[in-house]
N, C-alpha and C positions, 0 to 999 in steps of 0.2 A: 447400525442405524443408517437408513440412506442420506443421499445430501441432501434432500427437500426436508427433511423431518431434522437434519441436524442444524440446517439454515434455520428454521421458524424457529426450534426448542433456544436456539444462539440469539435470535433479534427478540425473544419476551426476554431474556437473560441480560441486553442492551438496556430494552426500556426500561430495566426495571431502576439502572444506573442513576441516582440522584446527585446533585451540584458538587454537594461535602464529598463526594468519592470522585466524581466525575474531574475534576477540574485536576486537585491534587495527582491522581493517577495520571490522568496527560499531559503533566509539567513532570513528571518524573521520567516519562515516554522522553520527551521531548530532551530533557538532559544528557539523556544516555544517549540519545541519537547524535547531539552536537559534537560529540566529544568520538565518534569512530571515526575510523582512517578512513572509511569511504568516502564519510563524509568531507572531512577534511580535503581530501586529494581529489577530490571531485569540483567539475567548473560548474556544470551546468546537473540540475536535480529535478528531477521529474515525481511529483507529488497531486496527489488530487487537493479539491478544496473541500473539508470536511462539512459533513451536518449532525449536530448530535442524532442518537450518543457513541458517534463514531470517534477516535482516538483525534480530539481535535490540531490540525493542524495549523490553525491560527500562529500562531504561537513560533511555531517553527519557521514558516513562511519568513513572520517578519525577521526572526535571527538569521536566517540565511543569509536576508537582503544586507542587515546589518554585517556580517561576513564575507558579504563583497561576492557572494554568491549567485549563479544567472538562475532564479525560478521557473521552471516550463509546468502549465498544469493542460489537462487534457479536455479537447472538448469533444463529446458522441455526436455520430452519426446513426440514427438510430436505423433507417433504410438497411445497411450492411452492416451496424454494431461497429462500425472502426471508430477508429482515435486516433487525432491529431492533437499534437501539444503544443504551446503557445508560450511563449516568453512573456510573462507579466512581472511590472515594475511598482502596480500597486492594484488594491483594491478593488479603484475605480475604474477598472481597464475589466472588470467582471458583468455577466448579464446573466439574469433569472432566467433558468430554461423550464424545462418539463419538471415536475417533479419538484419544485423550488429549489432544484439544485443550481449550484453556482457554478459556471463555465466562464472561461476566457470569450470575450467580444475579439471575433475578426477584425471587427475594422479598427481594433483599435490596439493589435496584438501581432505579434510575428511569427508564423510558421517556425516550426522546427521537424528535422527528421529524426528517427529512430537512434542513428549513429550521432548525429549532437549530442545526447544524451551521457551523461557520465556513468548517474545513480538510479534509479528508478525505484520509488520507494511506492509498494505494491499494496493497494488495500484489498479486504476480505472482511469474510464473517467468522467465518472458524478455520484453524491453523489446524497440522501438523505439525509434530517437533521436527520431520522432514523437511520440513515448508512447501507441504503442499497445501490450497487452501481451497477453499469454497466461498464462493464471492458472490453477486447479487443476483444471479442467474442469468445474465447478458451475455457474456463471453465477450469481454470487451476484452480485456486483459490477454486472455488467454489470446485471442488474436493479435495484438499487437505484441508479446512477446515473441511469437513465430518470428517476427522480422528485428528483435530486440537482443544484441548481444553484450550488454554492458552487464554493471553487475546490478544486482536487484537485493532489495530487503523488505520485512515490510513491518509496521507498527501495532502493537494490537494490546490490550489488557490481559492480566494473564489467564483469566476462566477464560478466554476467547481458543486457548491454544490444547487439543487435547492429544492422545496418542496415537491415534492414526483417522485416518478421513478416506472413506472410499476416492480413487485415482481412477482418470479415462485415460487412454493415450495419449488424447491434446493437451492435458494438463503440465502444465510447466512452473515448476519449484522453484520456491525464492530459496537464496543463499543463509539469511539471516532472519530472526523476526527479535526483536528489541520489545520487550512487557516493562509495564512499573515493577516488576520484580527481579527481571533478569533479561542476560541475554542469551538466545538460541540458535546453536552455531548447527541450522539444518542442512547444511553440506558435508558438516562432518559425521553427522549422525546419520544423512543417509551411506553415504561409504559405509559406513559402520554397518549397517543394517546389510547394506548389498554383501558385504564380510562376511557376515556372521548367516547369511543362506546361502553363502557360495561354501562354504563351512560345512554343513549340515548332509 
């Protein structure tokens, strides 16, 4: 299935997500995430600001802060697709862009570069148990990881995650993805996988 058909077939499989699933499911994301060593050993965590029925991050944001944690979230340039992150300390330091999506306000937010970063926790539409992913067609990601050496994971439901997802060159895999079900250790699995053809 290519990625345009496995993106659309994934976001009616989002919408279809109602409250009773929706909310439960990303408090249990949200547990499992608190509780890893990245997150732990990590100063500063790089997260987007979610919109349903994406794996809300609400939730997470505020326990961060509560954990004495520095939040950076991303704002697009849409001209070149890049992204710059931004250290926000609440809320109201947010402005409605395109899209009704929520970004960090410059003038009310601080720069950060690539190397600040501890964690980068990577959003998408459909996974890999690799971690490779297919995310909303912009290439935002995928470009700011080029200049991104930390470690990366990212959060998702677990029908969001299947067995393999067509891969380009540019494409660059997250280390981990954490579901309400489990967690996927895609770095061991890829080794694994590169093993088991170098094998054959």
């Amino acid at each position: 299935m290519s990625k345009s058909m496995l993106r659309n077939d994934m976001k009616m499989r989002l919408s279809s997500l109602n409250q009773d699933s929706y909310l439960p499911y990303s408090t249990k994301i949200e547990n499992r995430l608190l509780i890893e060593e990245s997150v732990k050993n990590s100063s500063v965590i790089g997260l987007t600001i979610s919109s349903f029925p994406e794996v809300n991050t609400e939730g997470v944001i505020k326990r961060l802060w509560e954990l004495g944690k520095t939040v950076v979230v991303p704002k697009c340039t849409p001209i070149d697709r890049s992204m710059t992150f931004y250290k926000i300390d609440s809320y109201d330091q947010l402005e409605t862009v395109y899209l009704q999506l929520m970004e960090p306000n410059p003038r009310l937010t601080v720069a950060v570069t690539p190397a600040d970063i501890d964690l980068l926790i990577v959003p998408g539409i459909v996974y890999s148990k690799t971690g490779y992913r297919i995310g909303y067609g912009g290439g935002y990601y995928d470009r700011f990881m080029t200049n991104y050496a930390g470690q990366t994971l990212s959060i998702a439901f677990d029908f969001q995650v299947v067995d393999k997802v067509i891969t380009e060159v540019f494409d660059i895999p997250v280390d981990k993805i954490i579901t309400n079900k489990e967690i996927i250790l895609c770095k061991q699995n890829r080794e694994k996988e590169e093993k088991d053809e170098f094998s054959i």
